[in-house]
Residue frames as a rotation matrix with the C-alpha (Angstrom) as fourth column:
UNK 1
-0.865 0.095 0.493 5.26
0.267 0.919 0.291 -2.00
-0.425 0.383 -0.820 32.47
UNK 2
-0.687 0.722 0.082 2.43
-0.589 -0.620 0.519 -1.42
0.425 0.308 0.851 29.82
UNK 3
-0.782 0.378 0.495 -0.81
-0.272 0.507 -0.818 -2.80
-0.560 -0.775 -0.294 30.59
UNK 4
-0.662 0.343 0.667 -3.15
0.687 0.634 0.355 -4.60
-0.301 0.693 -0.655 28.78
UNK 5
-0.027 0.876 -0.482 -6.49
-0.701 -0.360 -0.616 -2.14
-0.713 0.321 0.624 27.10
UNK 6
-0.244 0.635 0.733 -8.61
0.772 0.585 -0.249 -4.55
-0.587 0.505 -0.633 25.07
UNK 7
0.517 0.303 -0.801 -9.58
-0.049 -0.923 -0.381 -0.52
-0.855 0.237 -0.462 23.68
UNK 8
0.098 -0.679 -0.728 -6.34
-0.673 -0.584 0.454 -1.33
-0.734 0.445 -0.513 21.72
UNK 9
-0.405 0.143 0.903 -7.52
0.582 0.802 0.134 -4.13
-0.705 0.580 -0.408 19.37
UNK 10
-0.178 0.157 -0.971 -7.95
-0.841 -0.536 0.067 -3.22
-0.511 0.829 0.227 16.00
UNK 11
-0.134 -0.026 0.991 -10.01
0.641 0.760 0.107 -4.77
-0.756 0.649 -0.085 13.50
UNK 12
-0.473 0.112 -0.874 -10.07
-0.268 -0.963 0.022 -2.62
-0.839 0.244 0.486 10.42
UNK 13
-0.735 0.427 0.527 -12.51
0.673 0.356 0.649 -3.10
0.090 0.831 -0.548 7.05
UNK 14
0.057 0.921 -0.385 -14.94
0.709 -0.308 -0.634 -0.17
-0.702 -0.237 -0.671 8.05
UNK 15
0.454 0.286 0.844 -16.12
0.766 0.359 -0.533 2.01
-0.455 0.888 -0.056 4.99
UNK 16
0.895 -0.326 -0.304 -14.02
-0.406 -0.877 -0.257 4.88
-0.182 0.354 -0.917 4.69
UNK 17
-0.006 -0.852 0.523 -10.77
0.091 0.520 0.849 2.08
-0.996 0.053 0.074 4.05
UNK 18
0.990 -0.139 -0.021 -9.28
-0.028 -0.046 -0.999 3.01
0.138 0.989 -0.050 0.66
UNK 19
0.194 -0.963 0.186 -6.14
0.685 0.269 0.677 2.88
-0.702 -0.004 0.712 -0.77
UNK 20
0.905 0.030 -0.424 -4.86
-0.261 -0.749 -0.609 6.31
-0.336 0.662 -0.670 -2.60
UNK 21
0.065 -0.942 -0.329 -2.11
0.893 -0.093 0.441 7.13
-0.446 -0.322 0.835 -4.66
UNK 22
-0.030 -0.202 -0.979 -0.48
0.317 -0.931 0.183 10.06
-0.948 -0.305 0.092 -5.60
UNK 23
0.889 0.451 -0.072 -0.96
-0.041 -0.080 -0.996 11.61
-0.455 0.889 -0.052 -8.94
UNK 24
0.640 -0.767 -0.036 3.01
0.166 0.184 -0.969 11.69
0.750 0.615 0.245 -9.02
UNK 25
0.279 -0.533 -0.799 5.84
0.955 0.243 0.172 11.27
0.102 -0.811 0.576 -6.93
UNK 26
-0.573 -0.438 0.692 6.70
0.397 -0.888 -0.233 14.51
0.717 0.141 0.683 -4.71
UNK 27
-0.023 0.804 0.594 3.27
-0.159 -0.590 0.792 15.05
0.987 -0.076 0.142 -3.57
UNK 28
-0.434 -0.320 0.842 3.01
-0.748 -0.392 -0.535 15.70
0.501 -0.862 -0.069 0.65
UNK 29
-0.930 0.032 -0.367 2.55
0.153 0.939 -0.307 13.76
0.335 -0.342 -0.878 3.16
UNK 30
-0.162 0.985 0.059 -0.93
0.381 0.007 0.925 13.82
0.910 0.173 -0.376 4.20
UNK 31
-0.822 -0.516 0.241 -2.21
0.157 -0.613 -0.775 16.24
0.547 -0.599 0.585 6.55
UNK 32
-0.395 0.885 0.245 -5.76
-0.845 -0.246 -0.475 15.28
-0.360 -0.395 0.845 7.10
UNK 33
-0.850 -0.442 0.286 -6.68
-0.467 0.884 -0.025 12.09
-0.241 -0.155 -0.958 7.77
UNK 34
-0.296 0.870 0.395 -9.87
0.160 0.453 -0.877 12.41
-0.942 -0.196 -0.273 6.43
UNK 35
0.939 0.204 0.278 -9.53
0.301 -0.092 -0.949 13.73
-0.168 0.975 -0.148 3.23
UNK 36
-0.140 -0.847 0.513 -5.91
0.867 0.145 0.476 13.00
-0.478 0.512 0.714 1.23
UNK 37
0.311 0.220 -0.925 -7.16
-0.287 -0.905 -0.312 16.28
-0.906 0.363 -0.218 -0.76
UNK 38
0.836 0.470 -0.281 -6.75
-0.288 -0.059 -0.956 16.56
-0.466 0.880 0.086 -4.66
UNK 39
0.075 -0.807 -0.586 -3.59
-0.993 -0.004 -0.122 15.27
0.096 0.591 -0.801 -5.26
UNK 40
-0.452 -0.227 0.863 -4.55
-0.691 0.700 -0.178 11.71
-0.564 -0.677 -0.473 -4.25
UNK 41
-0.207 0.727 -0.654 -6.66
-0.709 0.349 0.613 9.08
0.674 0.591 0.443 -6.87
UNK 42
0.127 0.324 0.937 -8.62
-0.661 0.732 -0.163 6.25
-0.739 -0.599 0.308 -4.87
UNK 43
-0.909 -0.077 -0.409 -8.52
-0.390 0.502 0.772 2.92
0.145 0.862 -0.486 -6.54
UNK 44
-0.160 0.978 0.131 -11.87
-0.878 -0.201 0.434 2.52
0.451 -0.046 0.891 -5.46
UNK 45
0.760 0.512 0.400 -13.73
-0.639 0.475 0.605 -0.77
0.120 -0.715 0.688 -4.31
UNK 46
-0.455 -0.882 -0.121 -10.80
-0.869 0.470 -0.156 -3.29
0.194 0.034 -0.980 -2.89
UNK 47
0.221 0.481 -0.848 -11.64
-0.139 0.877 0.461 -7.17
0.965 0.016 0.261 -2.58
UNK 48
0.893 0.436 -0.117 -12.74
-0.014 0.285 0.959 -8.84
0.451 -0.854 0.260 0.85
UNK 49
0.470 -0.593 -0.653 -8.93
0.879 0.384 0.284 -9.30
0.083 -0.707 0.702 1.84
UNK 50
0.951 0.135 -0.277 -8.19
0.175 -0.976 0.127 -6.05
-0.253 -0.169 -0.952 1.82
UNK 51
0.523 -0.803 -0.284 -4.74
-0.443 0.029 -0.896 -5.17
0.728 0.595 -0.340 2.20
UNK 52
0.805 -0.465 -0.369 -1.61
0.579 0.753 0.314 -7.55
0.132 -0.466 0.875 3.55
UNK 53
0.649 -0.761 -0.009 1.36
-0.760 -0.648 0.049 -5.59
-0.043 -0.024 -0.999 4.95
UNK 54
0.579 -0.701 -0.415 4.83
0.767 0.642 -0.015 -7.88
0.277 -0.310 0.910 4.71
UNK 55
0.899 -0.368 0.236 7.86
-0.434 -0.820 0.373 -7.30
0.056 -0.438 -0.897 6.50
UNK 56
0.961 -0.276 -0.008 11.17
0.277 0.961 0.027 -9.20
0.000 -0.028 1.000 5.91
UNK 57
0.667 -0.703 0.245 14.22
-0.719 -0.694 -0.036 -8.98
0.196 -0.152 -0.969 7.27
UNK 58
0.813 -0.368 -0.452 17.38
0.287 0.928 -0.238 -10.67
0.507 0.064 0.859 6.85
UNK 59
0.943 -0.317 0.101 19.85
-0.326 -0.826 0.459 -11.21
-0.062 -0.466 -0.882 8.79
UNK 60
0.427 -0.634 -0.645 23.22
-0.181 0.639 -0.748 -12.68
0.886 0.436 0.159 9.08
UNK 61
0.922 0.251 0.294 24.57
-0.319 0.064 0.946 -14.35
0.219 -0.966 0.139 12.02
UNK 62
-0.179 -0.982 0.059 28.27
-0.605 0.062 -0.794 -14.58
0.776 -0.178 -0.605 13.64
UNK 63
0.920 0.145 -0.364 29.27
0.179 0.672 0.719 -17.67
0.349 -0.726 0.592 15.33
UNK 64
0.395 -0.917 0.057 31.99
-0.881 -0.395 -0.262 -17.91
0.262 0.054 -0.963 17.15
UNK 65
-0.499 -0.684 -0.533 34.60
-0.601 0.716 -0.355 -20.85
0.624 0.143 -0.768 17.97
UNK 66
-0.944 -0.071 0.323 33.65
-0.319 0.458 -0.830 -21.52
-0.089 -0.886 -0.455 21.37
UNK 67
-0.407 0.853 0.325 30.69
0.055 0.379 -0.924 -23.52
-0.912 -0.358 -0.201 21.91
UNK 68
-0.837 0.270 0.476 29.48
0.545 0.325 0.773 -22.80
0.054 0.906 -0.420 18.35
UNK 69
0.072 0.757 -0.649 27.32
0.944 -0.262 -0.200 -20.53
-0.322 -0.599 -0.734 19.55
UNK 70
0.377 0.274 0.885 25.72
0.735 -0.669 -0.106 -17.34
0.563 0.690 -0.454 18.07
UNK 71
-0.181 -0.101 -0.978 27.21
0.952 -0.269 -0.148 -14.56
-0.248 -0.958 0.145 19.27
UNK 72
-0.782 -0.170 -0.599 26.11
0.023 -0.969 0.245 -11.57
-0.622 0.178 0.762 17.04
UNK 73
0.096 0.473 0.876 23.64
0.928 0.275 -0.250 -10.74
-0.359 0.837 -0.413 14.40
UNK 74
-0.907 -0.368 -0.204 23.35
0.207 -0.812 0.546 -8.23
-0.367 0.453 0.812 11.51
UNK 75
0.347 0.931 0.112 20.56
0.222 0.034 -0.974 -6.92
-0.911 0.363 -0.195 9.70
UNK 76
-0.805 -0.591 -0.060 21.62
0.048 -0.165 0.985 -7.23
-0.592 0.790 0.162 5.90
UNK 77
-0.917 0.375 0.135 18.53
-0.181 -0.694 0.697 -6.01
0.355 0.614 0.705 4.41
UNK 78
-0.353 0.935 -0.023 14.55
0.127 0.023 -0.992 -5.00
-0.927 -0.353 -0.127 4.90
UNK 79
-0.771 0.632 0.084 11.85
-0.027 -0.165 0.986 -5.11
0.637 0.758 0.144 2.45
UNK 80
-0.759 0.630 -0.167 8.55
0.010 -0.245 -0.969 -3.86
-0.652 -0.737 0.179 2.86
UNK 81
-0.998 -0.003 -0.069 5.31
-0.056 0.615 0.787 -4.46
0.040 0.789 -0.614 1.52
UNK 82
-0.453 0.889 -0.073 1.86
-0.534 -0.336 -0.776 -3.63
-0.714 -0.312 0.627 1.13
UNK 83
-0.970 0.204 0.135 -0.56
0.239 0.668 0.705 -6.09
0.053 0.716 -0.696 -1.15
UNK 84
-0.476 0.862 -0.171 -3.50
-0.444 -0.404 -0.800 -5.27
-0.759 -0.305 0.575 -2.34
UNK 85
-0.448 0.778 0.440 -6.90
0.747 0.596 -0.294 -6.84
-0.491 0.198 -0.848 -4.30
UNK 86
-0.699 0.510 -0.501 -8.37
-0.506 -0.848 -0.158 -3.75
-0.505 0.144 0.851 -6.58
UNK 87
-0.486 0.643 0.592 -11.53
0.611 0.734 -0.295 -4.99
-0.624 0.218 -0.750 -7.51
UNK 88
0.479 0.348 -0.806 -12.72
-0.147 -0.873 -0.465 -1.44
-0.865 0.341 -0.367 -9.78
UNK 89
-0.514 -0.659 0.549 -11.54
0.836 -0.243 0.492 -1.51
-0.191 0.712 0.676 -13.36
UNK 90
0.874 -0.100 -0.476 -10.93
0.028 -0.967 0.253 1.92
-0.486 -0.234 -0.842 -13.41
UNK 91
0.656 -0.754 -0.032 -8.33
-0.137 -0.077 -0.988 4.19
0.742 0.653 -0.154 -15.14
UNK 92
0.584 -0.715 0.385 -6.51
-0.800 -0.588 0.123 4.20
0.138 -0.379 -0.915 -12.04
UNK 93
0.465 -0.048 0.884 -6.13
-0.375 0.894 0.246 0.48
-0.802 -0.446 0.398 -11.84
UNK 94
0.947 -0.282 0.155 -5.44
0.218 0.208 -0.953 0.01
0.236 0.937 0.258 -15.45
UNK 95
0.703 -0.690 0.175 -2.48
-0.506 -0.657 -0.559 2.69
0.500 0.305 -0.810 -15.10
UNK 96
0.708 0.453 0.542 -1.42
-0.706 0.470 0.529 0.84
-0.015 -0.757 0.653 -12.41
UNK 97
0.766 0.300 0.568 -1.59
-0.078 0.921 -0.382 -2.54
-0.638 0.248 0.729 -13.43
UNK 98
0.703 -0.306 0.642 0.12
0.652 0.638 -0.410 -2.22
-0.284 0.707 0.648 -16.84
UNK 99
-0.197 -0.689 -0.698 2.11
0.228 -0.724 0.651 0.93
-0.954 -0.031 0.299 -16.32
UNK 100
-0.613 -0.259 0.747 0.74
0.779 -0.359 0.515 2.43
0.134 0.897 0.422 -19.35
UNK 101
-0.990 -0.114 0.080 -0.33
0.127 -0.975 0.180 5.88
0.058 0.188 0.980 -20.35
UNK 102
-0.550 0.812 -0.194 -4.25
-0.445 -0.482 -0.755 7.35
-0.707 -0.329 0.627 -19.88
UNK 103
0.123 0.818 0.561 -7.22
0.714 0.320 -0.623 6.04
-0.689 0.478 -0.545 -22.30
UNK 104
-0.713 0.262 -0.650 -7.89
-0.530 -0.808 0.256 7.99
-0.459 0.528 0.715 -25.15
UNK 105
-0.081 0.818 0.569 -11.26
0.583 0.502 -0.639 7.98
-0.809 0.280 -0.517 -26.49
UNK 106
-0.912 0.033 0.410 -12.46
0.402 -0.137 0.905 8.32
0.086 0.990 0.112 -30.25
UNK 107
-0.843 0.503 -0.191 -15.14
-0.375 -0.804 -0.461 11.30
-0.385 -0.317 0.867 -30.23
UNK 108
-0.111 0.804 -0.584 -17.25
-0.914 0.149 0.378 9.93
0.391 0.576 0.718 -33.34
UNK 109
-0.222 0.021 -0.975 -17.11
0.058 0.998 0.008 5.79
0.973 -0.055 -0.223 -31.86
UNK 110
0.493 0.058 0.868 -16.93
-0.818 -0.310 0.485 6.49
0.298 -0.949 -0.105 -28.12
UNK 111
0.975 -0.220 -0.043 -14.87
0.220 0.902 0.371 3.66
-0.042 -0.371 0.928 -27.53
UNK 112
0.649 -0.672 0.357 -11.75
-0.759 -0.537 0.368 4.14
-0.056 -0.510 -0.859 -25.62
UNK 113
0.758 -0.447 -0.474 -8.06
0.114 0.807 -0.579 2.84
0.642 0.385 0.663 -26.12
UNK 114
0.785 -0.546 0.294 -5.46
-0.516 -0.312 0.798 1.64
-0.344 -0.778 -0.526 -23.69
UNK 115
0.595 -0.558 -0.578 -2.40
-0.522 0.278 -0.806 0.99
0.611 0.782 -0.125 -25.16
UNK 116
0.981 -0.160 0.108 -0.63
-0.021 0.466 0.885 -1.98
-0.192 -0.870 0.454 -23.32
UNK 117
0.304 -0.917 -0.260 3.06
-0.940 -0.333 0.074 -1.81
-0.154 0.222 -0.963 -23.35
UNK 118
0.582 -0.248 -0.774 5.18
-0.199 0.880 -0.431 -4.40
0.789 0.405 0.463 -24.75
UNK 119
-0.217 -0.612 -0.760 7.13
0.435 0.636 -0.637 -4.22
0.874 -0.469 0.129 -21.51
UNK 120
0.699 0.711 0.071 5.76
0.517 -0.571 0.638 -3.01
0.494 -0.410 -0.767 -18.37
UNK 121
0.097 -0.750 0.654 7.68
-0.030 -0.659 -0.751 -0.27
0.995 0.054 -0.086 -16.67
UNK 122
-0.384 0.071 -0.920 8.51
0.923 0.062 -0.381 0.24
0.030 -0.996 -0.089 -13.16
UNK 123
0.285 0.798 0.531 5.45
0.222 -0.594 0.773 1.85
0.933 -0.102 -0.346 -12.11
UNK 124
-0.368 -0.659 -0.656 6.26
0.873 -0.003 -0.488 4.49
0.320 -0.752 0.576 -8.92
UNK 125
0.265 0.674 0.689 3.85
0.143 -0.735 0.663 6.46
0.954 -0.078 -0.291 -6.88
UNK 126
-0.687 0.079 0.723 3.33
-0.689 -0.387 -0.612 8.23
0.231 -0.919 0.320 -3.64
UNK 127
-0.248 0.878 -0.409 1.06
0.103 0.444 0.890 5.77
0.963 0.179 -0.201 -1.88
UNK 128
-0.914 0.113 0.390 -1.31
-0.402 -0.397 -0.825 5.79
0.061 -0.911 0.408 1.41
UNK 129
-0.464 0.580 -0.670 -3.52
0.488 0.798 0.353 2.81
0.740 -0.163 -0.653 2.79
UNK 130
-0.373 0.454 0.809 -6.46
-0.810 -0.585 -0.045 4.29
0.453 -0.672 0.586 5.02
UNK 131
-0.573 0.329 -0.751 -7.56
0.381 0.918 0.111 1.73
0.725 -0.223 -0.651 7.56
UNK 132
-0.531 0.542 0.651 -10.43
-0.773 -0.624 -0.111 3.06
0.346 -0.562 0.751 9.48
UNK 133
-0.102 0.869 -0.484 -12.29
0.438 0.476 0.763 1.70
0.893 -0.134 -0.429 12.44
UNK 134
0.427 0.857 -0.290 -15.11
0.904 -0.401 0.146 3.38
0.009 -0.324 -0.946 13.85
UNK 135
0.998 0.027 -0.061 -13.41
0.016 -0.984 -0.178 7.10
-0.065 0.177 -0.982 14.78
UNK 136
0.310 -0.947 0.083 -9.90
0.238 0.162 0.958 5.04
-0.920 -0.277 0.276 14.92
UNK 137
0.917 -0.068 -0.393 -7.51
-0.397 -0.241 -0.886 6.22
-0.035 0.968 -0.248 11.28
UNK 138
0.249 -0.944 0.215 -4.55
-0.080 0.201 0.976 4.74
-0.965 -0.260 -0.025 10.32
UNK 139
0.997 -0.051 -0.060 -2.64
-0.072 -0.290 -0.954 5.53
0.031 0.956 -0.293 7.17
UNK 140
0.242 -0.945 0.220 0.33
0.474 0.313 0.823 4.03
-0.846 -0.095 0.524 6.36
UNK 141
0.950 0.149 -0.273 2.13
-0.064 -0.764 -0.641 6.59
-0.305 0.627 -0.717 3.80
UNK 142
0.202 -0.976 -0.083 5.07
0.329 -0.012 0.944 6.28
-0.923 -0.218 0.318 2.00
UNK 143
0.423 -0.124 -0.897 6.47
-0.642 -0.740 -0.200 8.79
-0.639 0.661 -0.393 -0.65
UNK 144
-0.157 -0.291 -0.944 7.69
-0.987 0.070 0.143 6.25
0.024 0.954 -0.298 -3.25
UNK 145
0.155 0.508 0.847 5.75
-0.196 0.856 -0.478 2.84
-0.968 -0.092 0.232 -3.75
UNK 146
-0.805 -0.343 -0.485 7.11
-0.587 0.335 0.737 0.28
-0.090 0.878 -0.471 -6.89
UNK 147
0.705 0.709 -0.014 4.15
-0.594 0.580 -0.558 -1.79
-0.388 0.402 0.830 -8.18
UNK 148
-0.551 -0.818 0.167 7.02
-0.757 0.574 0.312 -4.92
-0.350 0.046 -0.936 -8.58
UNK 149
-0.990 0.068 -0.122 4.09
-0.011 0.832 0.555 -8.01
0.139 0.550 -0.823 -8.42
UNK 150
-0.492 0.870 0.022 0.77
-0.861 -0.483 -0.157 -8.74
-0.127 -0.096 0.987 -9.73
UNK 151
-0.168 0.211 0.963 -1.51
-0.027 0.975 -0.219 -11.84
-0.985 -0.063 -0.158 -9.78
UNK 152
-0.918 0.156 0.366 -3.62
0.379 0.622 0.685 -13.54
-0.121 0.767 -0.630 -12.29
UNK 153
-0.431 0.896 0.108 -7.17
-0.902 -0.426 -0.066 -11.39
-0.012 -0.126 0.992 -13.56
UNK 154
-0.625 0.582 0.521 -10.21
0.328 0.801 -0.501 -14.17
-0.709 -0.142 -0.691 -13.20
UNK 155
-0.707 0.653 -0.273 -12.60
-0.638 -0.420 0.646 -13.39
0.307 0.630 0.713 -16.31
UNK 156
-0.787 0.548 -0.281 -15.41
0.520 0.836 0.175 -15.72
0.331 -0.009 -0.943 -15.21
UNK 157
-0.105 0.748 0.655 -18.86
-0.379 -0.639 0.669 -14.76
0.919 -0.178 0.351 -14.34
UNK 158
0.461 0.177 -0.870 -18.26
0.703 0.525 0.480 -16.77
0.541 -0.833 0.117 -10.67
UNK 159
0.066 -0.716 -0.695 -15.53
0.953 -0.162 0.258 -14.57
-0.297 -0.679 0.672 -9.49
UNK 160
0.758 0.072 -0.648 -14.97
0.064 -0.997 -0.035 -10.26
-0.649 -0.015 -0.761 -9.29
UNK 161
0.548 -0.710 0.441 -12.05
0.593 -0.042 -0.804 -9.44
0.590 0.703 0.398 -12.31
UNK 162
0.859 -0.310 -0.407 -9.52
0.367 -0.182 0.912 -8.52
-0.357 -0.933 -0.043 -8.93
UNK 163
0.724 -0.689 -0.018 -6.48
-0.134 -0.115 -0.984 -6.90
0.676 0.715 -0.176 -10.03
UNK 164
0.736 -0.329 -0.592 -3.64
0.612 -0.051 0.789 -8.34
-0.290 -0.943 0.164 -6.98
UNK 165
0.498 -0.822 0.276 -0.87
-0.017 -0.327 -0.945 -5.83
0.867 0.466 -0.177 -6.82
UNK 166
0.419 -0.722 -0.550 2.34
0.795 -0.001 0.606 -5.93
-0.438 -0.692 0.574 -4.27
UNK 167
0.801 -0.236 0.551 3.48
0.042 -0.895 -0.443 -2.38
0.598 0.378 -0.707 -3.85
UNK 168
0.064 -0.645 -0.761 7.07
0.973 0.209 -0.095 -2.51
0.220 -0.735 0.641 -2.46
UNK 169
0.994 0.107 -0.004 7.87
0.095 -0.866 0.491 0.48
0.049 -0.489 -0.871 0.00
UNK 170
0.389 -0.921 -0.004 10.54
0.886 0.375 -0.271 1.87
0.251 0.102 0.962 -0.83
UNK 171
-0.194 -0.210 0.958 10.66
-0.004 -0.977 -0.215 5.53
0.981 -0.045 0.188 0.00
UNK 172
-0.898 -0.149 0.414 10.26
-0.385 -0.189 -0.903 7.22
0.213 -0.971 0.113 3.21
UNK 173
-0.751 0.202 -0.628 8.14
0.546 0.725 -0.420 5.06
0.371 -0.658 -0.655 5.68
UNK 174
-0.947 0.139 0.289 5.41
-0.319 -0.511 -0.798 6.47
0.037 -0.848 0.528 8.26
UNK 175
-0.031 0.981 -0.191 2.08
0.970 0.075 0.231 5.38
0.241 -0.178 -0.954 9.74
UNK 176
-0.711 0.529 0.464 -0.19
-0.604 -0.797 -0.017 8.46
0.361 -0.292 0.886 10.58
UNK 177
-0.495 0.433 -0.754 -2.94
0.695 0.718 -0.043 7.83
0.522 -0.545 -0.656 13.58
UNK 178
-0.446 0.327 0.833 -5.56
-0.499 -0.864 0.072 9.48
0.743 -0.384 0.548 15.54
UNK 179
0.188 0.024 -0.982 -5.14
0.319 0.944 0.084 6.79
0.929 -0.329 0.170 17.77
UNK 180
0.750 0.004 0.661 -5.31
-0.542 -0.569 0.618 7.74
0.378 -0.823 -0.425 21.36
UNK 181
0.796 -0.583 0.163 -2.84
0.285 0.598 0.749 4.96
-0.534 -0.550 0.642 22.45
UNK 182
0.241 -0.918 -0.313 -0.19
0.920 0.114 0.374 7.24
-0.308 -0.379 0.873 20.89
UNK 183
0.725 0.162 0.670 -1.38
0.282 -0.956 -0.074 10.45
0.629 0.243 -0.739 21.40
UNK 184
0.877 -0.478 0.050 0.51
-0.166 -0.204 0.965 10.64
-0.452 -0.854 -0.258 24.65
UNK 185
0.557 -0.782 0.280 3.70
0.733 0.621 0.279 9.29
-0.392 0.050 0.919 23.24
UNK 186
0.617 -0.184 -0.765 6.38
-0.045 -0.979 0.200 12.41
-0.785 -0.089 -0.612 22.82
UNK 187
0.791 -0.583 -0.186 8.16
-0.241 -0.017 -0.970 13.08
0.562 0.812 -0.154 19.01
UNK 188
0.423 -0.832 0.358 11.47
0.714 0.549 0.433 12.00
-0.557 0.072 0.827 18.68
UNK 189
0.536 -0.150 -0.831 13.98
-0.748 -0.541 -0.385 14.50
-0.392 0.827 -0.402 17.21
């Protein structure tokens, strides 16, 4: 039977929490939980709610005659989910955001152009959420993230211009942890 540890409470917002992706889909899973290394872009500062994982599963359920009474379920599909708040307009947010192509800037004007598609594409990256507290890491990492939905921007001088985005997870899966509460815990082949 486990036993409670209060040790194992996790609140996470401490300042090394970023959110990376990859520069293109392919790139490795991280191998150092402290630095993603050069194939990674930060989107830089995220808003106060950081980020929202979902999980939904459906399922389907078999009754049977007698009694009317469940006697099976199925799982007939998962989705996963990771929301986030990028508060940085940045190129990486832009790209992002509107699935379109780098800035180009005019040499003699200095004034850069992002060209917004007339339809946005399905945008698809490596991605990899760092949630750090104090010497605890967790990185949730998955090798092919859709950018599917995005809120509303706020232009106002009351509120940050927040870009929300909902990256479904659709590639391979994995948390990464230098969590002692499953250091002990032996691989699986």
């Amino acid at each position: 039977m486990a036993l409670r540890d209060i040790a194992n409470l996790r609140s996470f917002g401490d300042w090394d929490c970023d959110v990376f992706v990859g520069k293109e889909l392919g790139v490795p899973k991280p191998t150092n939980l402290e630095d993603l290394g050069v194939d990674w872009d930060s989107l830089g500062w995220m808003a106060e709610s950081g980020a929202e994982e979902g999980l939904d599963v459906s399922n389907a359920k078999f009754t049977v005659w007698q009694g009317a009474k469940t006697a099976k379920t199925k799982t007939t599909g998962t989705e996963k989910t990771m929301q986030v708040e990028a508060a940085e307009t940045n190129p990486v947010v832009f790209g992002l955001w509107y699935g379109a192509a780098p800035a180009t800037t005019d040499e003699g004007t200095g004034i850069s152009e992002l060209e917004i598609p007339d339809g946005v594409p399905t945008v698809a990256r490596p991605v990899a959420f760092k949630f750090v507290e104090g010497d605890i890491i967790w990185i949730r990492y998955n090798t092919r993230a859709e950018i599917t939905d995005r809120g509303s921007v706020s232009y106002t001088n009351g509120d940050l211009a927040t870009r929300q985005m909902t990256f479904d997870l659709v590639g391979k899966d994995y948390w990464l942890t230098n969590d002692p509460a499953f250091a002990s815990t032996p691989a699986t082949p």
